[in-house]
VOFIRO-570472 format. One record per atom (N, C-alpha, C): atom name; residue number from 0; x negated, y negated, z. Coordinates in steps of 0.2 Angstrom, whole numbers. Layout:
<recs>
<rec><site>CA</site><pos>NUM</pos><u>X</u><v>Y</v><w>Z</w></rec>
...
</recs>
This chain:
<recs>
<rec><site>N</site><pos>0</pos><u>-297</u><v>-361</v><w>531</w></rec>
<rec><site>CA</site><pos>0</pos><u>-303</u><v>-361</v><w>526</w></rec>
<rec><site>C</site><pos>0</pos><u>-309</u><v>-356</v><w>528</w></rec>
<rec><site>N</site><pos>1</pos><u>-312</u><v>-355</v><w>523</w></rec>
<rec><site>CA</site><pos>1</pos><u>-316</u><v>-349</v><w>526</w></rec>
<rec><site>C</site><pos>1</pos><u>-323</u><v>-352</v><w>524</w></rec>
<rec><site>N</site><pos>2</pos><u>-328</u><v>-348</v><w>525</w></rec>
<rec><site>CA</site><pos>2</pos><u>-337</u><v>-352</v><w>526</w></rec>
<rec><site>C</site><pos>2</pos><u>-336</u><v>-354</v><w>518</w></rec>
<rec><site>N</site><pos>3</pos><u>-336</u><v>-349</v><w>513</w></rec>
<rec><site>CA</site><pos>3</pos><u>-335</u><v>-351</v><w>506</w></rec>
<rec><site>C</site><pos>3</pos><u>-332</u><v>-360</v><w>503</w></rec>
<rec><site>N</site><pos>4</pos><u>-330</u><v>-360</v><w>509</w></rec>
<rec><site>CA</site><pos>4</pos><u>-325</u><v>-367</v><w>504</w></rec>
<rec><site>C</site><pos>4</pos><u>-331</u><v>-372</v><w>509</w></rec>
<rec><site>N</site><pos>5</pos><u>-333</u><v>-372</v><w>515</w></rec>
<rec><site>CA</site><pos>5</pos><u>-335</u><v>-375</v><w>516</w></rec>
<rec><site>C</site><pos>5</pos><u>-344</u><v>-376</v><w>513</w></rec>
<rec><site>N</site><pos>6</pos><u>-344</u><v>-370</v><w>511</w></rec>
<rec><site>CA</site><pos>6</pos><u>-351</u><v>-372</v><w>507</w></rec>
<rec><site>C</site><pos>6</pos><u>-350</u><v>-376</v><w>500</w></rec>
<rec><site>N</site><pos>7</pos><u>-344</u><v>-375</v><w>497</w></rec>
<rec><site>CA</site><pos>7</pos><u>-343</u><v>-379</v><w>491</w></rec>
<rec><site>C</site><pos>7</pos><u>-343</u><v>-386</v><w>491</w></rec>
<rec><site>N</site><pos>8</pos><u>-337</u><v>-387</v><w>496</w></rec>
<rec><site>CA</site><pos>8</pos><u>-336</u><v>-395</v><w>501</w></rec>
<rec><site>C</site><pos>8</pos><u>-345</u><v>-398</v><w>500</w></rec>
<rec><site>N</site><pos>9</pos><u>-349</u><v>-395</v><w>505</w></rec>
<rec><site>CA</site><pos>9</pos><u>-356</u><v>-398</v><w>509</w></rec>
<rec><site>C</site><pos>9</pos><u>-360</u><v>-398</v><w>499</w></rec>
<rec><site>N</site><pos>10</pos><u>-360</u><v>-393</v><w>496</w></rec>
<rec><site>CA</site><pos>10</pos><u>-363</u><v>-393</v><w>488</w></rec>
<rec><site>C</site><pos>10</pos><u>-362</u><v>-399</v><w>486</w></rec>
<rec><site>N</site><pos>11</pos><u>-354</u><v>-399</v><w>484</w></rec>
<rec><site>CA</site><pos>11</pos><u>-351</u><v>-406</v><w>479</w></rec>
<rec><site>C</site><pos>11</pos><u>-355</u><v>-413</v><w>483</w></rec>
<rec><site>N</site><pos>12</pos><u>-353</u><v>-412</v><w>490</w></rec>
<rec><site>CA</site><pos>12</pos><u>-354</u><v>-420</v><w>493</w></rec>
<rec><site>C</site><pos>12</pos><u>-363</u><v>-420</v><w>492</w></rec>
<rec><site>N</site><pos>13</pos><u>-367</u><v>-414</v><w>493</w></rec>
<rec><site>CA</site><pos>13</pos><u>-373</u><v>-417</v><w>492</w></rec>
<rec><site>C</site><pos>13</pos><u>-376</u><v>-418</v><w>485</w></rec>
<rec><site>N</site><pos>14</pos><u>-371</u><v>-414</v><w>478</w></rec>
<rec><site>CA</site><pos>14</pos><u>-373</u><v>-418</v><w>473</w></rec>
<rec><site>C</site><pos>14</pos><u>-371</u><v>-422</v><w>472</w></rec>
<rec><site>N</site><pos>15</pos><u>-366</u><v>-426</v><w>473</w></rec>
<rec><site>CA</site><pos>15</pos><u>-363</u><v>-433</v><w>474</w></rec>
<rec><site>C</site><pos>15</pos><u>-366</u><v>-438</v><w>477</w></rec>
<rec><site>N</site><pos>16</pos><u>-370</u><v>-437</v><w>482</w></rec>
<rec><site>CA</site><pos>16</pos><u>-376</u><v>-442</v><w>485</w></rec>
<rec><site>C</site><pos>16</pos><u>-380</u><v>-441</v><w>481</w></rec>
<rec><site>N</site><pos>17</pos><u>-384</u><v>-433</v><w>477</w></rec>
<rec><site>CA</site><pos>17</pos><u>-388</u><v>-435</v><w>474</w></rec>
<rec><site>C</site><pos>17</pos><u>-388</u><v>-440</v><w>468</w></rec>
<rec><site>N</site><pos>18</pos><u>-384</u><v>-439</v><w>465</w></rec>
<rec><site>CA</site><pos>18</pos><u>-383</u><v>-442</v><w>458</w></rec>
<rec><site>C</site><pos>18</pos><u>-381</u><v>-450</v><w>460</w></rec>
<rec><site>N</site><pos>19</pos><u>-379</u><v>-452</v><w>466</w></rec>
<rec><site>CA</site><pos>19</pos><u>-376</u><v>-460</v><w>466</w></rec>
<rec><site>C</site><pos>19</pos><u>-383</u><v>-463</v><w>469</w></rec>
<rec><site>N</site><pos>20</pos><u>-388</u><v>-459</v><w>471</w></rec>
<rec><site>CA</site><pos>20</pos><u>-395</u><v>-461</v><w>475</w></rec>
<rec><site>C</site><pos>20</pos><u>-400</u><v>-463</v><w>464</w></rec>
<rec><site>N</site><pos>21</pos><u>-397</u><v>-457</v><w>463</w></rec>
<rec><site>CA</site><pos>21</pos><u>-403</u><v>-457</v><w>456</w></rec>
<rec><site>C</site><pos>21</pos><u>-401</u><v>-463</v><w>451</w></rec>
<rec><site>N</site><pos>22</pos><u>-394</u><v>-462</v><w>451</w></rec>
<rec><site>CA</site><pos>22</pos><u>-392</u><v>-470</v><w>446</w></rec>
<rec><site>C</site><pos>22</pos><u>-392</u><v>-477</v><w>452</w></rec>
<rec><site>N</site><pos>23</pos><u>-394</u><v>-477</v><w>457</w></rec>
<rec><site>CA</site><pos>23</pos><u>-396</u><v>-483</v><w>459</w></rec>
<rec><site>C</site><pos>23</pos><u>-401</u><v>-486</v><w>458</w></rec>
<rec><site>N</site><pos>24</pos><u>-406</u><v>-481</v><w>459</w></rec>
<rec><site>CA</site><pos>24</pos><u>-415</u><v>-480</v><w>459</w></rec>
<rec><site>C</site><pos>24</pos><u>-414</u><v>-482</v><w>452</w></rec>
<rec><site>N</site><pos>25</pos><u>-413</u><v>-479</v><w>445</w></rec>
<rec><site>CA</site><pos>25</pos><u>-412</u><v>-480</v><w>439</w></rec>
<rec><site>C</site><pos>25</pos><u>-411</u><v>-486</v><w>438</w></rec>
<rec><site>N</site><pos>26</pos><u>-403</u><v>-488</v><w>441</w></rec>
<rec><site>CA</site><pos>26</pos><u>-402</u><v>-496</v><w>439</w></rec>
<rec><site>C</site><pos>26</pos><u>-407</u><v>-503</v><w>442</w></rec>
<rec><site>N</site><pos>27</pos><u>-409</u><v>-500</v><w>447</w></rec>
<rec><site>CA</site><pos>27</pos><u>-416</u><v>-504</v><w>449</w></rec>
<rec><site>C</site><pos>27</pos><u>-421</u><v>-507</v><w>445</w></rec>
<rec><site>N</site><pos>28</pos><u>-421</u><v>-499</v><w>444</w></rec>
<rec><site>CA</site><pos>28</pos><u>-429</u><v>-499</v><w>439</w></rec>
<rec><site>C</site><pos>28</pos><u>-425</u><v>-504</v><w>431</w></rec>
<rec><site>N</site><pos>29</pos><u>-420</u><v>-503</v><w>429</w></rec>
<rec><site>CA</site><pos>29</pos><u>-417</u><v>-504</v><w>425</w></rec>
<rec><site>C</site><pos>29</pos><u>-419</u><v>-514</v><w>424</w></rec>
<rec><site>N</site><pos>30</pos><u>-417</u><v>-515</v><w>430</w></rec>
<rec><site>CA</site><pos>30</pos><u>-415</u><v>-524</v><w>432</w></rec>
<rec><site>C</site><pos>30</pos><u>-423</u><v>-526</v><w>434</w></rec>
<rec><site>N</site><pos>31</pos><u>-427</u><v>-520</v><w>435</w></rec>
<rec><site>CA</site><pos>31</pos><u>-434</u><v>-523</v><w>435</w></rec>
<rec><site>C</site><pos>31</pos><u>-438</u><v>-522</v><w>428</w></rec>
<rec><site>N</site><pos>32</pos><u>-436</u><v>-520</v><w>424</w></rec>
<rec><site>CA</site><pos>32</pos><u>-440</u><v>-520</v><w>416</w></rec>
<rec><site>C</site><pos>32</pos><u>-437</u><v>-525</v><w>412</w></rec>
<rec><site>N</site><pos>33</pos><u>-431</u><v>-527</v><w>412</w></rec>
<rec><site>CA</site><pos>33</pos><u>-428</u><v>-534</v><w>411</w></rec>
<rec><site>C</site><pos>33</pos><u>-431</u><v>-540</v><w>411</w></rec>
<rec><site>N</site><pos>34</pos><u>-431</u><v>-543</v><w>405</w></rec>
<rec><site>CA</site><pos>34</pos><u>-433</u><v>-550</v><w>408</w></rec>
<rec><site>C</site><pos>34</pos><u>-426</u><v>-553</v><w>411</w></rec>
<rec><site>N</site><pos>35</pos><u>-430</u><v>-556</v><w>418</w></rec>
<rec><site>CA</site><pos>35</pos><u>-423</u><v>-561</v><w>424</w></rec>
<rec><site>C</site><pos>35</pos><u>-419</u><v>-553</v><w>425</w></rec>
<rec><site>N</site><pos>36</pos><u>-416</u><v>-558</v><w>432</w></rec>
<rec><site>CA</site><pos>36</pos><u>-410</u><v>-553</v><w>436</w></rec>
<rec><site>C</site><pos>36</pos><u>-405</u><v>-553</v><w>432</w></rec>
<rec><site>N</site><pos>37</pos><u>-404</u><v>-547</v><w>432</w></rec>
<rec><site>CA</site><pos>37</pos><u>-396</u><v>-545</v><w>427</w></rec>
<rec><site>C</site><pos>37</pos><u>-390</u><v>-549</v><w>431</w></rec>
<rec><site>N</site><pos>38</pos><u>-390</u><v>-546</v><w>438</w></rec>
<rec><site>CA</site><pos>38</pos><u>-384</u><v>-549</v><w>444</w></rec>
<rec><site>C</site><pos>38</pos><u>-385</u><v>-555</v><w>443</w></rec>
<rec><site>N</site><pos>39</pos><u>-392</u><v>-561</v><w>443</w></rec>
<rec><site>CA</site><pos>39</pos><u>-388</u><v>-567</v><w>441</w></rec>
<rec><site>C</site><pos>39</pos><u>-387</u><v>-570</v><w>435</w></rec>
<rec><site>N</site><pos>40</pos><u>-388</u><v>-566</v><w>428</w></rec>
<rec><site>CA</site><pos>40</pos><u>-385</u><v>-567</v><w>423</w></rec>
<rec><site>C</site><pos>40</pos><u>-379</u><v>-566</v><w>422</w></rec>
<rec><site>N</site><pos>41</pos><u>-377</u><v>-562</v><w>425</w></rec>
<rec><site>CA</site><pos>41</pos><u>-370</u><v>-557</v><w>425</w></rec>
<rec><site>C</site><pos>41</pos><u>-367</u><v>-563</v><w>429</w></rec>
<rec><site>N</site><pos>42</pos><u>-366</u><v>-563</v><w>436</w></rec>
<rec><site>CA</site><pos>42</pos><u>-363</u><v>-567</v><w>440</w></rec>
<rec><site>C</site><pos>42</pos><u>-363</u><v>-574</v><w>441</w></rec>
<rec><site>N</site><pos>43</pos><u>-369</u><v>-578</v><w>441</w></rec>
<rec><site>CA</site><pos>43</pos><u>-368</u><v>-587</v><w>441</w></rec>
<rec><site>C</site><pos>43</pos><u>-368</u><v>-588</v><w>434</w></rec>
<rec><site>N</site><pos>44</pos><u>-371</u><v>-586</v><w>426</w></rec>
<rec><site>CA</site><pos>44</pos><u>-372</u><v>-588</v><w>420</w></rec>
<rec><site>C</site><pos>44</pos><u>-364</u><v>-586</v><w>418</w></rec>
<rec><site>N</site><pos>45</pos><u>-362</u><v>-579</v><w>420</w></rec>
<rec><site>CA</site><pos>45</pos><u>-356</u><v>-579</v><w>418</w></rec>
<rec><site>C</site><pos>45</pos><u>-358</u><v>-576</v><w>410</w></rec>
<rec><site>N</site><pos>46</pos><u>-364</u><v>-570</v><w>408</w></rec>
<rec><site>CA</site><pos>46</pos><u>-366</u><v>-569</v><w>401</w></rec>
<rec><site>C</site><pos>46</pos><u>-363</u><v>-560</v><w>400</w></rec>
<rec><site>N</site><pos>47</pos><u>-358</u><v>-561</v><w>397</w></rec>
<rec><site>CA</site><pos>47</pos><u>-354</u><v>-556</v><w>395</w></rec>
<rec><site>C</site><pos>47</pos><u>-359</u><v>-553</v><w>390</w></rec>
<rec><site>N</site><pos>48</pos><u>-363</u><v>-554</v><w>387</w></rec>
<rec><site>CA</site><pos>48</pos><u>-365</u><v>-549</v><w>384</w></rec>
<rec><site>C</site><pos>48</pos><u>-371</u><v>-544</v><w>387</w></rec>
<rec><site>N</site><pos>49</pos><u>-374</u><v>-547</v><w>392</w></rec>
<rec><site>CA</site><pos>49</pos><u>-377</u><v>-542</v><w>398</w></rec>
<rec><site>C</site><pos>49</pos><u>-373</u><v>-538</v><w>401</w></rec>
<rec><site>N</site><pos>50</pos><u>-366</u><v>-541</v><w>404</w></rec>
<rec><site>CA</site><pos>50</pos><u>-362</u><v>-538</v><w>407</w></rec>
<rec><site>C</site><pos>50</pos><u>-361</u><v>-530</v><w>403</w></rec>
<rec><site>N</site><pos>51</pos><u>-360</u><v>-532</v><w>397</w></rec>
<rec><site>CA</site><pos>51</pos><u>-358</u><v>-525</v><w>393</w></rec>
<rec><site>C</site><pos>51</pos><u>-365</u><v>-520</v><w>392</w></rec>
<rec><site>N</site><pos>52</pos><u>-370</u><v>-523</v><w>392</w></rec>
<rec><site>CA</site><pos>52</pos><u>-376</u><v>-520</v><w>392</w></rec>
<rec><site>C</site><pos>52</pos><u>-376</u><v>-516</v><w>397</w></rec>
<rec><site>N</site><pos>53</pos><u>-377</u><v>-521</v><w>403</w></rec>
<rec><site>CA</site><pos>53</pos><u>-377</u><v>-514</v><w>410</w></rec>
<rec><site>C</site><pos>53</pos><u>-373</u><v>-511</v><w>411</w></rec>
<rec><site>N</site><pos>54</pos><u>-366</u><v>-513</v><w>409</w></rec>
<rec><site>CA</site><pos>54</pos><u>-362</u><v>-505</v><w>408</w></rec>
<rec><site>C</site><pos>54</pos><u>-361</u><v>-502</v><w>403</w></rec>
<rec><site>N</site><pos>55</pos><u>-366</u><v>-502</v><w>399</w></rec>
<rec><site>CA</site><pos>55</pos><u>-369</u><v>-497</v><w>394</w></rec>
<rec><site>C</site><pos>55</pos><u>-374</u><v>-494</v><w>396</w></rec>
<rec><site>N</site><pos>56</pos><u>-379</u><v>-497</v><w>400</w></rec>
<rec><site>CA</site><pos>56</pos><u>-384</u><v>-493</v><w>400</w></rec>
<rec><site>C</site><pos>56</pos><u>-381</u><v>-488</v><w>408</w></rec>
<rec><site>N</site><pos>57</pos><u>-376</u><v>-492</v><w>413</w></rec>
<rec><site>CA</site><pos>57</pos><u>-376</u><v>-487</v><w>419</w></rec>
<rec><site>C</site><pos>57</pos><u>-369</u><v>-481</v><w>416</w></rec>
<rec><site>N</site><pos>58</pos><u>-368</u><v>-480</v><w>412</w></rec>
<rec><site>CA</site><pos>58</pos><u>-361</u><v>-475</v><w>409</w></rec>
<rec><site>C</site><pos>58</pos><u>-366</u><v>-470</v><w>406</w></rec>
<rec><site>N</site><pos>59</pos><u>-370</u><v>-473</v><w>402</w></rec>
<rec><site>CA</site><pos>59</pos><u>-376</u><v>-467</v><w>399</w></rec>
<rec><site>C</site><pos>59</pos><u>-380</u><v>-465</v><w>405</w></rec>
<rec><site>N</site><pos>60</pos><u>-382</u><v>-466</v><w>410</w></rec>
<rec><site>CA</site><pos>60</pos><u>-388</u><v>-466</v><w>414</w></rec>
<rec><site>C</site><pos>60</pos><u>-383</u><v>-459</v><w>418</w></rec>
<rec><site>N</site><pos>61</pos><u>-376</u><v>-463</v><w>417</w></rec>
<rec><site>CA</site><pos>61</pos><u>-371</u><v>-457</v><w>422</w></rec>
<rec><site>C</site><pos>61</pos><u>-371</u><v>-451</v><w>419</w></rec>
<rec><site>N</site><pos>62</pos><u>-369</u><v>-450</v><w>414</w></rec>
<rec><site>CA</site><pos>62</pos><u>-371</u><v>-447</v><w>410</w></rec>
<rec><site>C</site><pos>62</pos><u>-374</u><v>-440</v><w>409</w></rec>
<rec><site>N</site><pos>63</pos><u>-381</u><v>-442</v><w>409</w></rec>
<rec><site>CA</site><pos>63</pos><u>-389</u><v>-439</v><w>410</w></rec>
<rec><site>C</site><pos>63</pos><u>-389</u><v>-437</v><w>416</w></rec>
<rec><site>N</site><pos>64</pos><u>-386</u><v>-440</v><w>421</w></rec>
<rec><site>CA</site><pos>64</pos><u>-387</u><v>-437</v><w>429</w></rec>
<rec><site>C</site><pos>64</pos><u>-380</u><v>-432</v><w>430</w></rec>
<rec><site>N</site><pos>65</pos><u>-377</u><v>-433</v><w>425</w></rec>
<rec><site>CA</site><pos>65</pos><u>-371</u><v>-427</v><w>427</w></rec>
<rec><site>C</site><pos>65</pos><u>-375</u><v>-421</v><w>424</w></rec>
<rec><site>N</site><pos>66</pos><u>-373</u><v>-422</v><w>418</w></rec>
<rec><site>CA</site><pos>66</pos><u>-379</u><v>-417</v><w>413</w></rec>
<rec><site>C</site><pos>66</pos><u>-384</u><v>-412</v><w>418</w></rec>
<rec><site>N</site><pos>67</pos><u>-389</u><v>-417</v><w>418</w></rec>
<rec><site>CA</site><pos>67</pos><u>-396</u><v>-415</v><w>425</w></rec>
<rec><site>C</site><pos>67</pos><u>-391</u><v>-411</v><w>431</w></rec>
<rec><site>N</site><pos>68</pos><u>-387</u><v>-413</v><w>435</w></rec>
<rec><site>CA</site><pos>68</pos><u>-385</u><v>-408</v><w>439</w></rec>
<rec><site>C</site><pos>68</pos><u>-381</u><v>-402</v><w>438</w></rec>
<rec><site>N</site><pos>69</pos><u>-379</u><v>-402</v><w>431</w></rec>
<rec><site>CA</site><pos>69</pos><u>-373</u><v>-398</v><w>431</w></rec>
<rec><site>C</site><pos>69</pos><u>-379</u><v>-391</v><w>427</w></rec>
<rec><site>N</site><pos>70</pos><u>-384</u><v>-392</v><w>425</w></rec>
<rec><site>CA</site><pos>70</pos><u>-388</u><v>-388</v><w>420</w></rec>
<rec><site>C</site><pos>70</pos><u>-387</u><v>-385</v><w>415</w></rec>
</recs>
């Protein structure tokens, strides 16, 4: 392998952090402008229609942050 692959390697993996760092931060902020925790709607209520909401809003969110890094 030569310096080139290796800078490709070290590129993808740091936009790969970037982007799973930025949809975290997102889905935070997300579960905090919510009324109530989403996780315990999601998980002790058992309410499938949040369920699909936050994985509506984190598929869009992905999205937008691929979008944002690719330019």
């Amino acid at each position: 392998m030569n310096l080139f692959s290796f800078y490709l390697v070290g590129a993808t993996l740091l936009y790969a952090g970037v982007g799973i760092f930025v949809m975290v931060v997102a889905f935070v902020i997300l579960d905090l402008l919510t009324p109530g925790s989403l996780w315990e709607e999601i998980e002790k209520k058992q309410n499938v229609a949040v369920a699909i909401f936050a994985g509506a809003i984190a598929l869009g969110l992905s999205i937008i942050v691929a979008a944002a890094i690719v330019g």
